[in-house]
C-alpha positions as CSV (number, residue, x, y, z in Angstrom):
1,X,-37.1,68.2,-35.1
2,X,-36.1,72.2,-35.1
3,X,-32.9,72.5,-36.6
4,X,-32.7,76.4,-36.1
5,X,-30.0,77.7,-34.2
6,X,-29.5,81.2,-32.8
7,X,-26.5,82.8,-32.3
8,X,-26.0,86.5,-31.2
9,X,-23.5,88.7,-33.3
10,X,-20.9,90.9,-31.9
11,X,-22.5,93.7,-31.8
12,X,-26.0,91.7,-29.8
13,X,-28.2,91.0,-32.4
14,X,-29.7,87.5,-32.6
15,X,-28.8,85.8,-35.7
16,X,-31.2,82.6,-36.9
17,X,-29.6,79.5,-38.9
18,X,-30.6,76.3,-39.9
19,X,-28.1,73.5,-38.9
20,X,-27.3,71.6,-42.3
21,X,-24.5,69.1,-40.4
22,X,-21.7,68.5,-37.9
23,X,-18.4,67.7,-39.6
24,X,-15.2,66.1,-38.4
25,X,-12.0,67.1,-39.5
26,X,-8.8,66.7,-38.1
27,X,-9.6,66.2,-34.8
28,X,-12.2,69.1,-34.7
29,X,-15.6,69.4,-35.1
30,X,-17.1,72.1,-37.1
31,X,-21.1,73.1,-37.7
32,X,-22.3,73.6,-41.3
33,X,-24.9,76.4,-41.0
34,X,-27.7,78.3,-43.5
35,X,-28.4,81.7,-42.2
36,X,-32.2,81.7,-42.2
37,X,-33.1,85.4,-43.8
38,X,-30.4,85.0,-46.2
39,X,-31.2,84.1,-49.6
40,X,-27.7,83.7,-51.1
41,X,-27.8,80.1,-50.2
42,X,-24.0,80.5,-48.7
43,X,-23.4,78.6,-45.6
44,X,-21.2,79.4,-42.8
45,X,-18.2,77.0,-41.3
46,X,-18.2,77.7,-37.5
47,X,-15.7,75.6,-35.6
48,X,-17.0,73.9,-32.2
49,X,-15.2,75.8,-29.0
50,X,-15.6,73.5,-25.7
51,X,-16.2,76.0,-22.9
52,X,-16.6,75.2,-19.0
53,X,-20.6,74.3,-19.1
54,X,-21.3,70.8,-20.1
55,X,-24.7,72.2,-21.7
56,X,-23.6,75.1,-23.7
57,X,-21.0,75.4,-26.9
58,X,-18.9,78.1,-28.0
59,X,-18.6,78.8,-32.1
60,X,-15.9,80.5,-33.7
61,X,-15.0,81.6,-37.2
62,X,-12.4,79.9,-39.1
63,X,-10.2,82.1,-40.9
64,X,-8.1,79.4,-42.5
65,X,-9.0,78.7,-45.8
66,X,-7.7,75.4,-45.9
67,X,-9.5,74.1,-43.2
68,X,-12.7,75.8,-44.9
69,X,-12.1,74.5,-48.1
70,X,-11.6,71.0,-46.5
71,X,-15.3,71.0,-44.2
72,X,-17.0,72.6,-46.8
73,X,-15.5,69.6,-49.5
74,X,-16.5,66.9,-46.9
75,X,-20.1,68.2,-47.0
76,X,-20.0,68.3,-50.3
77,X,-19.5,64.9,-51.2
78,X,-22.0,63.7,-48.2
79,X,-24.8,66.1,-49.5
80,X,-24.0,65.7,-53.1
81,X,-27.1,63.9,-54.1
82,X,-29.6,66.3,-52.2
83,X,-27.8,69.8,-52.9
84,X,-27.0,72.0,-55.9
85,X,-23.8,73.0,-55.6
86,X,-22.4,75.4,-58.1
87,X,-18.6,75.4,-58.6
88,X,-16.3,78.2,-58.6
């Protein structure tokens, strides 16, 4: 299964991720993403925009730091065994 994703940028430039997990929260669904030439390890919380084509979907950032803290804690626990996670 190929779990990369590409997104283009603002400014055009294709961007490649790999697609860690989906996550509901409050009513929302939100993709847990690992940017593919990064090595930082830091994952990006894009929230799931439903536009008029059936076959397509729309990300956007989340600026709310609650709701980041909140996905990013949900995927936490559920990867806990297989990740490293290092604490703030």
């Amino acid at each position: 299964m190929d779990n990369t994703i590409k997104l283009t940028d603002s400014n055009g430039h294709d961007v490649y991720f790999e697609f860690l997990d989906l996550i509901e929260f409050d009513n929302e669904e939100y993709v847990i993403l690992l940017p593919i030439d990064d090595t930082d390890g830091e994952v990006v919380i894009l929230k799931i925009e439903s536009i008029d084509d059936p076959d397509m979907e729309s990300y956007c950032s989340v600026e709310d730091e609650y709701i980041l803290n909140q996905v990013f804690g949900i995927f936490k626990e559920k990867f806990k065994d297989e990740f490293a996670f290092l604490e703030d």
